[in-house]
C-alpha positions as CSV (number, residue, x, y, z in Angstrom):
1,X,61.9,-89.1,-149.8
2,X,62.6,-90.3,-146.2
3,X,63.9,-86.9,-144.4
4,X,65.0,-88.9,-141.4
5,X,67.7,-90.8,-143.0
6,X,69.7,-87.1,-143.5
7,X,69.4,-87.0,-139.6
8,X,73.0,-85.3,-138.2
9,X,74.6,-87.8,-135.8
10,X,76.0,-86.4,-132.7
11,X,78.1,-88.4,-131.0
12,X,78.1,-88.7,-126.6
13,X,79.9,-89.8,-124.1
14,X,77.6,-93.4,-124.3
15,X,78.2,-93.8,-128.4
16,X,81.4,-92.8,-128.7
17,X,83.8,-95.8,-129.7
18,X,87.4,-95.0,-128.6
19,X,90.2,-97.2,-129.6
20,X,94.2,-97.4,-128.3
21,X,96.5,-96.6,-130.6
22,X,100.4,-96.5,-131.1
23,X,102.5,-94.1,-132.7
24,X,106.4,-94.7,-133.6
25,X,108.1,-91.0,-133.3
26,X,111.2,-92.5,-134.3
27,X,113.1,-90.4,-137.2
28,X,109.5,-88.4,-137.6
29,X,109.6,-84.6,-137.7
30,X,108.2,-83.5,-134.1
31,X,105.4,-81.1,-135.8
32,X,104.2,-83.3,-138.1
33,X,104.0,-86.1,-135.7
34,X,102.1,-83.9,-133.2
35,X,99.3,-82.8,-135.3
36,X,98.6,-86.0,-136.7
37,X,98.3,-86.9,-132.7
38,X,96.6,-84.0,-132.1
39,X,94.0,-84.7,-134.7
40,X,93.4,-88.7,-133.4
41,X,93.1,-87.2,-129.9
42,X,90.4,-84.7,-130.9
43,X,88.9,-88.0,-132.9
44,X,89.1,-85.6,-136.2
45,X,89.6,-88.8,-138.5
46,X,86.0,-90.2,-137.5
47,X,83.2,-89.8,-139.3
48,X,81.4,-89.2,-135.9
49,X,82.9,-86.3,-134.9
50,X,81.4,-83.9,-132.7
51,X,83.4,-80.8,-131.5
52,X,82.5,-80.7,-127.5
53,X,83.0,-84.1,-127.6
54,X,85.9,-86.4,-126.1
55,X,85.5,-88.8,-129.4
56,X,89.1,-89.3,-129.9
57,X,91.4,-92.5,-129.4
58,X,94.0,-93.2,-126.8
59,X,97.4,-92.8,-128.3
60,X,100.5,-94.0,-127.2
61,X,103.5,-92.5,-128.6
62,X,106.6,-94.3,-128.5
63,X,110.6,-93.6,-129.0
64,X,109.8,-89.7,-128.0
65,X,114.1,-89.2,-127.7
66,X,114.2,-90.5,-131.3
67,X,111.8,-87.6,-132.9
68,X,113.9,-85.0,-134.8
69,X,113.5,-81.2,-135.8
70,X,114.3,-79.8,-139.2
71,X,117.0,-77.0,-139.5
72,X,118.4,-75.5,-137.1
73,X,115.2,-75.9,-134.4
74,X,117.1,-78.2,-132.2
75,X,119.3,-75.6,-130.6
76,X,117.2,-72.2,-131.9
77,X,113.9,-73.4,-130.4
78,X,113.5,-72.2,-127.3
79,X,110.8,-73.4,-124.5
80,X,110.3,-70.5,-121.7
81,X,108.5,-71.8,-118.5
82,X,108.0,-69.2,-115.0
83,X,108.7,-70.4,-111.8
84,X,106.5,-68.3,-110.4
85,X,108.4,-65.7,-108.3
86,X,110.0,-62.6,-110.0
87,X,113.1,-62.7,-112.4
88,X,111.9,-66.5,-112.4
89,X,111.7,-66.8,-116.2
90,X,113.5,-70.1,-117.6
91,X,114.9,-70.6,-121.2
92,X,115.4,-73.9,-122.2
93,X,116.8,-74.6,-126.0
94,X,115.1,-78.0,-127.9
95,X,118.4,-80.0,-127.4
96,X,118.3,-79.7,-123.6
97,X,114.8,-80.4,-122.9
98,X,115.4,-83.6,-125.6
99,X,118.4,-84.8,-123.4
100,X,116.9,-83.6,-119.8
101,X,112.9,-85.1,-120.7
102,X,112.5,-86.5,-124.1
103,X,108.8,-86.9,-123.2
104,X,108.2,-83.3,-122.5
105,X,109.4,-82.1,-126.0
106,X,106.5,-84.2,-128.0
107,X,103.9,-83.3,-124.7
108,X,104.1,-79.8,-125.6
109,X,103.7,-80.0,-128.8
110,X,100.5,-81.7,-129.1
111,X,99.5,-79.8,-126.0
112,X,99.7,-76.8,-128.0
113,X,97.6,-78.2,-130.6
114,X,94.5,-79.0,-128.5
115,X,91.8,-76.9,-127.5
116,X,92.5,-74.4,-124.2
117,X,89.6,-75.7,-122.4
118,X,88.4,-78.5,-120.1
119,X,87.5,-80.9,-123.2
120,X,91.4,-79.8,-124.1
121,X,92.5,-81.3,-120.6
122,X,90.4,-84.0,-120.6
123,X,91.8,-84.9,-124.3
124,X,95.3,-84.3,-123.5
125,X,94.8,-87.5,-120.7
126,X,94.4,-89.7,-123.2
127,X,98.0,-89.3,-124.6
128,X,100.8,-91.2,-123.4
129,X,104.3,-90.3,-124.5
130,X,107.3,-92.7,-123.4
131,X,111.0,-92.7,-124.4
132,X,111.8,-96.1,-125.2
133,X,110.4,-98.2,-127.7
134,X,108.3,-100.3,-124.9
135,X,104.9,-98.9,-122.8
136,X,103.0,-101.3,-120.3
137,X,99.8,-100.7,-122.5
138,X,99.8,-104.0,-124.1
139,X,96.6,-105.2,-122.2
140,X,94.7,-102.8,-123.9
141,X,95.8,-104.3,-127.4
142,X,96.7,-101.1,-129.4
143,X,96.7,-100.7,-132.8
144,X,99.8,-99.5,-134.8
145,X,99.8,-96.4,-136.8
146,X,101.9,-95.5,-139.4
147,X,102.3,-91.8,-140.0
């Protein structure tokens, strides 16, 4: 029996193969959406995979104001941020953030899903979350998605 055909591939910087890709947010649950781009950041759907590894595709996610959030989320959720200086704690509820930055409600979602480490920053630059239904990525020739 040939032992080295059972050899463990572990992907690199040099091997890795990374692909665009575009997802459509619109009338898609904003948690479900998120860790299925979560998972195609991390490059989880590729047989390749390698954990301390920046394997994963670009993704572009489009119509971000469109996303929706099952039961009463959208004015229940709330998303707290410091400003730094004391008493400086803001509370922001789902439906403002979604009316004030559309892009930021779908950004820290999948944000929260990545690793909280420099392969987690490095990862989270390869997402790229716009409002509208159009993104100035199409040199790159992305791939649709369907989720």
């Amino acid at each position: 029996m040939n032992t080295l055909s059972y050899k463990t591939v572990s992907a690199n910087k040099a091997t890795v193969n990374k692909e665009w890709v575009v997802v459509d947010a619109e009338g898609k649950v904003l948690g479900r959406t998120a860790t299925v781009v979560a998972s195609m950041l991390r490059g989880k759907h590729k047989t390749n995979y390698t954990p301390h590894v920046d394997c994963g595709d670009n993704v572009i996610v489009v119509n971000a104001e469109k996303a929706i959030l099952t039961g009463d989320k959208m004015t229940d959720k709330e998303y707290v941020r410091h400003t730094g200086y004391p008493g400086g704690q803001r509370i922001t509820t789902a439906d403002k953030l979604l009316k004030k930055n559309p892009i930021a409600l779908i950004e820290h979602a999948v944000k929260g899903m990545l690793p909280k480490n420099r392969l987690g920053n490095a990862l989270y630059r390869n997402l790229h979350v716009y409002a509208g239904s159009t993104h100035p990525h199409e040199a790159q020739q992305p791939k649709i998605v369907e989720i």
